[in-house]
C-alpha positions in Angstrom: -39.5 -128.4 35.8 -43.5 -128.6 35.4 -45.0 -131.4 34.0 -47.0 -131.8 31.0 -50.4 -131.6 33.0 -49.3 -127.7 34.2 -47.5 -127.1 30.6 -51.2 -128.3 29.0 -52.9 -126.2 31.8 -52.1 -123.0 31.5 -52.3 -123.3 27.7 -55.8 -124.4 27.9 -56.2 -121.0 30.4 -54.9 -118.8 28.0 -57.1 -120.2 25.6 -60.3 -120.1 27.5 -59.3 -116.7 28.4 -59.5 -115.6 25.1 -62.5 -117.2 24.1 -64.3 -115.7 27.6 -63.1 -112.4 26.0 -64.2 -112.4 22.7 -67.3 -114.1 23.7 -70.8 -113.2 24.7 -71.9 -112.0 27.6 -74.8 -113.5 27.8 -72.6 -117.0 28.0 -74.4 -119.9 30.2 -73.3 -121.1 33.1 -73.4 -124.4 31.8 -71.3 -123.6 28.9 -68.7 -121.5 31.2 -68.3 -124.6 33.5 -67.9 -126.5 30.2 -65.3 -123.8 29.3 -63.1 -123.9 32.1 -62.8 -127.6 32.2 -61.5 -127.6 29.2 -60.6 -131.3 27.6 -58.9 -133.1 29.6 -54.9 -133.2 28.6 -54.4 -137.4 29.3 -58.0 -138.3 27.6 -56.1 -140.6 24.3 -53.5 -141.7 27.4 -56.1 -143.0 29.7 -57.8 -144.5 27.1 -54.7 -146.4 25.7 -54.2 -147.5 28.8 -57.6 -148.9 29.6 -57.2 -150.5 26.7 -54.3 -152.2 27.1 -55.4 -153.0 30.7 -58.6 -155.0 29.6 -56.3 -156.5 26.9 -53.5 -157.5 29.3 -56.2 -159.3 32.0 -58.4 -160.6 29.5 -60.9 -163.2 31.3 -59.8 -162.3 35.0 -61.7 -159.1 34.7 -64.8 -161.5 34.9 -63.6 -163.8 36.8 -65.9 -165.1 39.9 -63.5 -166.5 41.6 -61.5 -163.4 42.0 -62.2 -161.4 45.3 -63.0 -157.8 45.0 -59.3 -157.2 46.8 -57.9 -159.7 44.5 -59.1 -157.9 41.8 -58.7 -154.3 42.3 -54.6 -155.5 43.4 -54.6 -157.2 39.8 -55.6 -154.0 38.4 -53.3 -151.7 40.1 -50.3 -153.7 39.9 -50.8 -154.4 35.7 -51.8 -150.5 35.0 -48.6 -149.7 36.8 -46.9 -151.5 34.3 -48.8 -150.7 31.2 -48.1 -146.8 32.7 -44.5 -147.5 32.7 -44.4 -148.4 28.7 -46.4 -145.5 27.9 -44.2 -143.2 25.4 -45.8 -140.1 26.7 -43.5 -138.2 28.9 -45.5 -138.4 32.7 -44.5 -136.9 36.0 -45.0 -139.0 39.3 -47.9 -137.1 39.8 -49.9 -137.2 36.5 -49.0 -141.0 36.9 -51.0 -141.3 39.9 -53.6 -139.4 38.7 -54.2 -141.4 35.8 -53.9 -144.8 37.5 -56.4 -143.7 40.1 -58.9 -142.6 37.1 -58.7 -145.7 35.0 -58.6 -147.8 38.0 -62.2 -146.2 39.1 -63.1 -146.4 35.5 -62.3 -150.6 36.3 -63.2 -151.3 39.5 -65.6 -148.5 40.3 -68.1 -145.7 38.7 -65.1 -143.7 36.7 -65.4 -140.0 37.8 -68.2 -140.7 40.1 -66.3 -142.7 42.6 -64.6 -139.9 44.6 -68.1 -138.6 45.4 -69.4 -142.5 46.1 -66.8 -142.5 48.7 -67.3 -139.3 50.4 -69.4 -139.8 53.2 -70.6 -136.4 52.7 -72.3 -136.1 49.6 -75.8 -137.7 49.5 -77.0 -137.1 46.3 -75.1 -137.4 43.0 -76.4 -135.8 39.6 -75.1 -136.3 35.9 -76.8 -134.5 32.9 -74.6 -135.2 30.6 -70.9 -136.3 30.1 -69.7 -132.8 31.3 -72.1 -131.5 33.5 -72.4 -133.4 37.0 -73.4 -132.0 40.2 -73.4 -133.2 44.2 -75.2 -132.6 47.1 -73.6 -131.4 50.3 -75.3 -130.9 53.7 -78.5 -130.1 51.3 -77.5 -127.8 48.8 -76.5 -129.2 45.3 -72.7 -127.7 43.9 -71.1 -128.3 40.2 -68.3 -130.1 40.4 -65.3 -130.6 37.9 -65.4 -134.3 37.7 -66.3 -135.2 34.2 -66.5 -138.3 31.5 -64.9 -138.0 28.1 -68.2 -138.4 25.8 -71.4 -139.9 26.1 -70.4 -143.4 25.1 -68.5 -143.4 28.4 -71.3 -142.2 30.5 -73.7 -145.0 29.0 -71.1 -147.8 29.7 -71.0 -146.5 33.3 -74.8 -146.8 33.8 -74.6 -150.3 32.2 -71.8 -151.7 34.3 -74.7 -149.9 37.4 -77.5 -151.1 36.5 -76.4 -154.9 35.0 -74.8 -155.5 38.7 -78.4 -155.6 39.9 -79.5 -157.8 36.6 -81.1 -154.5 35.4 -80.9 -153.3 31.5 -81.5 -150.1 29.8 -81.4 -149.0 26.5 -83.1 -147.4 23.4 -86.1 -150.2 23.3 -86.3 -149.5 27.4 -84.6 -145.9 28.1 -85.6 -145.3 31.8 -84.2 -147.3 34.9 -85.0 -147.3 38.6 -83.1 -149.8 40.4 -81.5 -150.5 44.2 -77.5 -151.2 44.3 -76.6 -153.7 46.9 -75.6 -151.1 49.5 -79.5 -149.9 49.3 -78.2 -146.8 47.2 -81.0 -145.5 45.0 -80.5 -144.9 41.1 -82.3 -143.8 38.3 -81.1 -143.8 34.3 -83.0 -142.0 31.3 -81.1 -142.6 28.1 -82.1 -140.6 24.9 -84.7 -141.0 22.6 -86.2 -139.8 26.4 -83.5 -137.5 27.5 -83.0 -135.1 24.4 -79.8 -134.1 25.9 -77.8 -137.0 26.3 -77.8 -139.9 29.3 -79.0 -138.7 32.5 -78.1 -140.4 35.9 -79.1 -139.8 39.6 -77.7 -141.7 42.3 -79.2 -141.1 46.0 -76.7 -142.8 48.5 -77.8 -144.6 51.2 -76.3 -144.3 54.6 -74.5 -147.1 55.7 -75.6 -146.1 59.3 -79.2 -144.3 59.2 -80.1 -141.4 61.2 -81.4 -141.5 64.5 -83.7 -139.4 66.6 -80.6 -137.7 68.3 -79.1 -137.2 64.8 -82.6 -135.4 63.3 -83.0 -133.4 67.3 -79.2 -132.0 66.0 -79.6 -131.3 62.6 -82.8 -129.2 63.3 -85.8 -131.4 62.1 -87.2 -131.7 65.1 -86.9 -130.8 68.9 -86.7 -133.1 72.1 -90.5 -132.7 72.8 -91.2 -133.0 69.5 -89.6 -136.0 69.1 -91.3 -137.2 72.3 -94.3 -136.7 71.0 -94.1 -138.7 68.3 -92.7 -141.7 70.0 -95.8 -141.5 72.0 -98.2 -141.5 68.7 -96.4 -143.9 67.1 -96.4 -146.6 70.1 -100.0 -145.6 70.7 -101.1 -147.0 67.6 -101.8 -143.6 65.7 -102.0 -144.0 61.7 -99.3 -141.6 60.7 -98.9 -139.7 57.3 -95.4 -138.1 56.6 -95.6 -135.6 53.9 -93.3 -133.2 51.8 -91.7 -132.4 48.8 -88.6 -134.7 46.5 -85.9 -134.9 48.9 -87.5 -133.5 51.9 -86.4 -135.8 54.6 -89.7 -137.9 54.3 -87.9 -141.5 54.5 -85.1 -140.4 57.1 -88.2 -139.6 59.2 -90.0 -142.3 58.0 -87.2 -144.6 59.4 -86.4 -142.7 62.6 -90.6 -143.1 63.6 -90.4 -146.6 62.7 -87.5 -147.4 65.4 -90.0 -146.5 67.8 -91.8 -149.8 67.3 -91.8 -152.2 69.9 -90.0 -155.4 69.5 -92.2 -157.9 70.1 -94.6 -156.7 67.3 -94.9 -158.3 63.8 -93.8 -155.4 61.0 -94.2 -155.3 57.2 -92.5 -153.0 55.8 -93.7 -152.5 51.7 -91.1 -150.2 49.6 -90.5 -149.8 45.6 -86.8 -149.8 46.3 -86.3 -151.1 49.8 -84.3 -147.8 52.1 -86.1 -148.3 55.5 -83.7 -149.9 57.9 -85.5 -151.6 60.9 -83.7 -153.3 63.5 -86.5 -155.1 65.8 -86.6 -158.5 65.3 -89.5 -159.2 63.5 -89.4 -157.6 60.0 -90.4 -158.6 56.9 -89.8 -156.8 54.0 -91.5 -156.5 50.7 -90.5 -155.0 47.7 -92.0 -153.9 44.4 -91.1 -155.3 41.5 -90.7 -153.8 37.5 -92.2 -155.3 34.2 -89.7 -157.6 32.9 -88.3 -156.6 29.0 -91.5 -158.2 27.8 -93.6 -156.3 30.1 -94.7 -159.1 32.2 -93.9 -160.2 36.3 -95.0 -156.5 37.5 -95.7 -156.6 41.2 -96.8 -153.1 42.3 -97.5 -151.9 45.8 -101.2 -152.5 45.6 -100.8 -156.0 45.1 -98.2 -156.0 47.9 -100.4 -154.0 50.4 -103.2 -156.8 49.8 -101.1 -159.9 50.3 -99.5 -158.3 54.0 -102.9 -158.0 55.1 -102.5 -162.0 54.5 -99.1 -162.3 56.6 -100.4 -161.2 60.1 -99.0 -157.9 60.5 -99.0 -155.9 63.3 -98.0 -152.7 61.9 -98.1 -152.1 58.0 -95.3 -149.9 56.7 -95.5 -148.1 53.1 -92.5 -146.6 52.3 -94.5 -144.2 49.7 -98.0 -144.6 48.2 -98.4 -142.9 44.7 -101.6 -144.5 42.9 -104.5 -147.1 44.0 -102.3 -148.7 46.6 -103.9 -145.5 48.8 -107.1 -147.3 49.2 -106.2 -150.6 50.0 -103.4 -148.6 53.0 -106.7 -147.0 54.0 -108.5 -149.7 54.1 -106.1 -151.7 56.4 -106.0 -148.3 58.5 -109.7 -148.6 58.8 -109.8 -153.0 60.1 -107.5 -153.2 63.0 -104.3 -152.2 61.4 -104.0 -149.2 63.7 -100.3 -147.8 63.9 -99.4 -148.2 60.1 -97.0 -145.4 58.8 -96.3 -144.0 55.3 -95.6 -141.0 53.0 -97.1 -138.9 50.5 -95.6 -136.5 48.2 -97.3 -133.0 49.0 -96.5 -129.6 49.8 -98.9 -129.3 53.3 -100.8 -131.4 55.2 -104.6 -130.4 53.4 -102.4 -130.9 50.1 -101.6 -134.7 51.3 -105.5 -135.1 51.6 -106.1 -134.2 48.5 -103.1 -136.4 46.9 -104.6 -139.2 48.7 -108.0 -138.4 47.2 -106.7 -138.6 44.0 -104.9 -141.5 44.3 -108.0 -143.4 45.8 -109.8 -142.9 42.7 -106.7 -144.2 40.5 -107.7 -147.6 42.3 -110.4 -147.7 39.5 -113.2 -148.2 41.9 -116.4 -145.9 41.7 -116.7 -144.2 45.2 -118.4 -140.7 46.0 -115.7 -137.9 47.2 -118.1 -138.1 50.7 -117.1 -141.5 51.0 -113.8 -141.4 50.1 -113.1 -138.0 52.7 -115.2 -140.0 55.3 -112.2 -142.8 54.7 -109.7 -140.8 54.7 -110.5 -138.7 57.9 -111.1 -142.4 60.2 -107.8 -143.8 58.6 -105.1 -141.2 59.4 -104.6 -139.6 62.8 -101.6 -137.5 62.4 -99.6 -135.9 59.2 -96.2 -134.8 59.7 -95.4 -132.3 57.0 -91.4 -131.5 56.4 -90.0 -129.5 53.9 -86.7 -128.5 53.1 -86.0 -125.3 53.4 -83.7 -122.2 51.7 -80.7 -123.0 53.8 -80.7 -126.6 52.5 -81.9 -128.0 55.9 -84.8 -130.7 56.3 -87.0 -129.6 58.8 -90.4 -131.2 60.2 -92.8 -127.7 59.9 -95.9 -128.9 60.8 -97.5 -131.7 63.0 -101.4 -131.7 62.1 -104.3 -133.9 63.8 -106.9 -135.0 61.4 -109.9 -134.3 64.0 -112.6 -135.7 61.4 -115.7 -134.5 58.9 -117.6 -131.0 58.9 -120.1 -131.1 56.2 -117.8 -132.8 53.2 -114.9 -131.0 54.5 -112.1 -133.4 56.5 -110.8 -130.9 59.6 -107.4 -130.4 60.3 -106.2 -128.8 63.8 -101.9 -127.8 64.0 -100.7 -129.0 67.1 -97.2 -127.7 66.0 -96.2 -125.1 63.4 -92.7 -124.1 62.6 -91.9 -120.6 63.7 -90.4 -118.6 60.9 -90.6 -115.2 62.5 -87.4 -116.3 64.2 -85.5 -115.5 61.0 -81.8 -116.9 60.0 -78.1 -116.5 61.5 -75.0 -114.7 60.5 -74.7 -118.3 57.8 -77.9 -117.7 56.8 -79.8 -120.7 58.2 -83.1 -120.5 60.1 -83.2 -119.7 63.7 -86.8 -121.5 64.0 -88.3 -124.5 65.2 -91.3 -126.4 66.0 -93.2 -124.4 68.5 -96.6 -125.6 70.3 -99.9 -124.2 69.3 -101.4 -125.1 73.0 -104.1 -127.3 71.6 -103.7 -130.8 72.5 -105.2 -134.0 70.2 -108.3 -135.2 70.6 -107.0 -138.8 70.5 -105.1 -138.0 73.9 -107.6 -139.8 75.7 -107.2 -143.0 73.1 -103.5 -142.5 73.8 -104.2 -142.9 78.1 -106.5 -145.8 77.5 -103.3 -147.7 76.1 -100.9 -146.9 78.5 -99.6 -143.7 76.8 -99.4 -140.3 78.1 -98.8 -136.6 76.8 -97.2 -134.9 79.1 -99.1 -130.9 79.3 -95.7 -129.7 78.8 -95.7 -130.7 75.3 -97.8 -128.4 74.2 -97.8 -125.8 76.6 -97.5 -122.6 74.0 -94.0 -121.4 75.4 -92.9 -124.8 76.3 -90.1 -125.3 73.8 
């Protein structure tokens, strides 16, 4: 006998069918995803029963005392029994399924927990109630998983962003918070979004990537990689640069690992990701306008007071206004070795970005002056992109040589070879490949104890 979940199913695919029929062709996407889901068949049972569940544990919901096991076995154990008064005929399955959705609803992020517990999926997307979408090994995928209105969506971003003493609402639409496991989120409620409450989580790795895990996935190659460790404990200034969701702070992190322990590092990030494990780390974080618009610490401010704390090595995780100056600054008084990124499409691009940015420090400087800073601050920009096939790769390793005219000069000393093409899956055959030009800060590298090998950039070495 099938239950009432396959009896409402295939109803609700003869009915989409014939509205897919008689419809236009020129349908959305968006609307024939919306079609096929259809409404949900136990929406006025689950909500009965959530109902009765907050009813039926009252206070313990709240209660601090309660551990998160205590809890959650609370749950189960009275939404079992609120499921077994329910008048609605239910099969064992369609009993399971509804206890696990209310008790995510509860406990967790409703339909967004399966994909918070997948290892897998790094990136979670919701444009509206009905329209939510993952990322998988770097390609984004619609996926089924939906809430039942708006109202349900917003309560889900409250119970998010309140755990971290966060708000958002009408008065204060946009939100850009760090959960406790160092997961990134970001709300925009309407007046702002005109198409209903919009929420991105990027999940953080309980265990962050290491060099071996970026030499595997592509991003870089064992020399490469080499190479790198050798800049970084040579006390180069290094600029990692690419587009959203590049890579940038993976690579960010993996560089960082190669600082030596018995050096002091501060590491200044608007929602702390980097995860160092030498043993003498301090991090800083930024820090929003409170509802009144007051207790803003921004990265500048940040930047200025580590140059206070000693540092050995300065760590930004991004800089996106006036904080530039004040990194290139430090880069250019003895804080040789400092690391950040930069949104920016190519290595002369992340020149100009920083450009720009110096000036929205609000202090009157020529572009001479400014170029002449920037080409004595930064040594090396590692440019990563990520590419068709949805991997992050490192394309480009550039040496800032230094001033022609008012021009700053760039020289490749890797470039990622695309002529290779892609596989049978369609994913690039390429990778970094020498251009047989070493730096010209190889002899600075020597005079600290650090050497380049010739075989790391021999043209054919790789």
């Amino acid at each position: 006998m099938s239950s009432l979940a396959d009896r409402l199913e295939a109803a609700r695919r003869a009915q989409v069918f014939t509205v897919q029929d008689q419809g236009p062709a020129f349908e959305s996407e968006r609307a024939q995803r919306r079609a096929r889901r259809g409404v949900d068949p136990f929406a006025g049972v689950k909500d009965r029963v959530h109902q009765a569940l907050v009813d039926s544990l009252g206070p313990r919901l709240y209660d601090p005392h309660l551990s998160e096991a205590e809890l959650a076995s609370q749950v189960r154990v009275t939404l079992q029994d609120v499921i077994d008064s329910e008048q609605t005929p239910l099969s064992l399955a369609d009993r399971t399924r509804i206890a696990q959705d209310v008790s995510d609803d509860i406990l967790g992020h409703g339909p967004l927990e399966p994909f918070l517990r997948d290892q897998d999926v790094t990136e979670i997307m919701v444009n509206g109630p009905d329209d939510i979408f993952i990322e998988r090994e770097g390609k984004i995928f619609p996926v089924d998983a939906r809430f039942s209105d708006d109202a349900h969506l917003r309560r889900t971003i409250d119970k998010i962003v309140s755990r971290v003493g966060r708000r958002v609402d009408e008065s204060s639409p946009m939100v850009d918070a760090r959960l406790p496991d160092g997961s990134r989120v970001n709300a925009v409620l309407p007046p702002i979004a005109l198409d209903g409450s919009i929420l991105t989580i990027r999940k953080f790795a309980a265990d962050p990537f290491t060099d071996r895990d970026l030499i595997s996935f592509g991003t870089m190659s064992p020399p490469v990689r080499d190479f790198l460790e050798a800049c970084v404990r040579g006390r180069r200034n290094i600029v990692i640069s690419g587009g959203t969701g590049s890579g940038k702070t993976t690579t960010l992190n993996v560089l960082s690992s190669f600082l030596p322990d018995d050096e002091r590092i501060i590491t200044i990030e608007d929602a702390a990701e980097l995860q160092l494990h030498q043993d003498h780390v301090l991090r800083l974080e930024s820090r929003p306008p409170n509802i009144e618009g007051r207790g803003a610490i921004a990265i500048r401010e940040l930047v200025r007071n580590s140059l206070r704390m000693r540092p050995d090595r300065i760590i930004v995780g991004e800089v996106r206004d006036g904080a530039a100056l004040d990194m290139l600054q430090a880069m250019n008084t003895g804080h040789d070795g400092s690391l950040t990124t930069v949104h920016a499409n190519s290595p002369r691009d992340s020149l100009s970005r920083l450009e720009t940015m110096v000036l929205m420090a609000g202090v009157e400087l020529p572009v001479r002056a400014i170029r002449e800073q920037v080409a004595s601050a930064i040594d090396l920009i590692v440019q990563q992109s990520r590419l068709k096939d949805g991997s992050r790769r490192i394309v480009a390793i550039t040496e800032v040589v230094g001033m022609e005219s008012d021009i700053v000069t760039l020289q490749d000393i890797y470039t990622f070879d695309y002529s290779a093409g892609r596989d049978e899956s369609g994913r690039y055959r390429g990778q970094l490949v020498p251009t047989g030009i070493r730096p010209k800060f190889t002899t600075d590298l020597a005079d600290v104890g650090v050497e380049l090998p010739n075989h790391l950039f021999a043209r054919f070495g790789l």
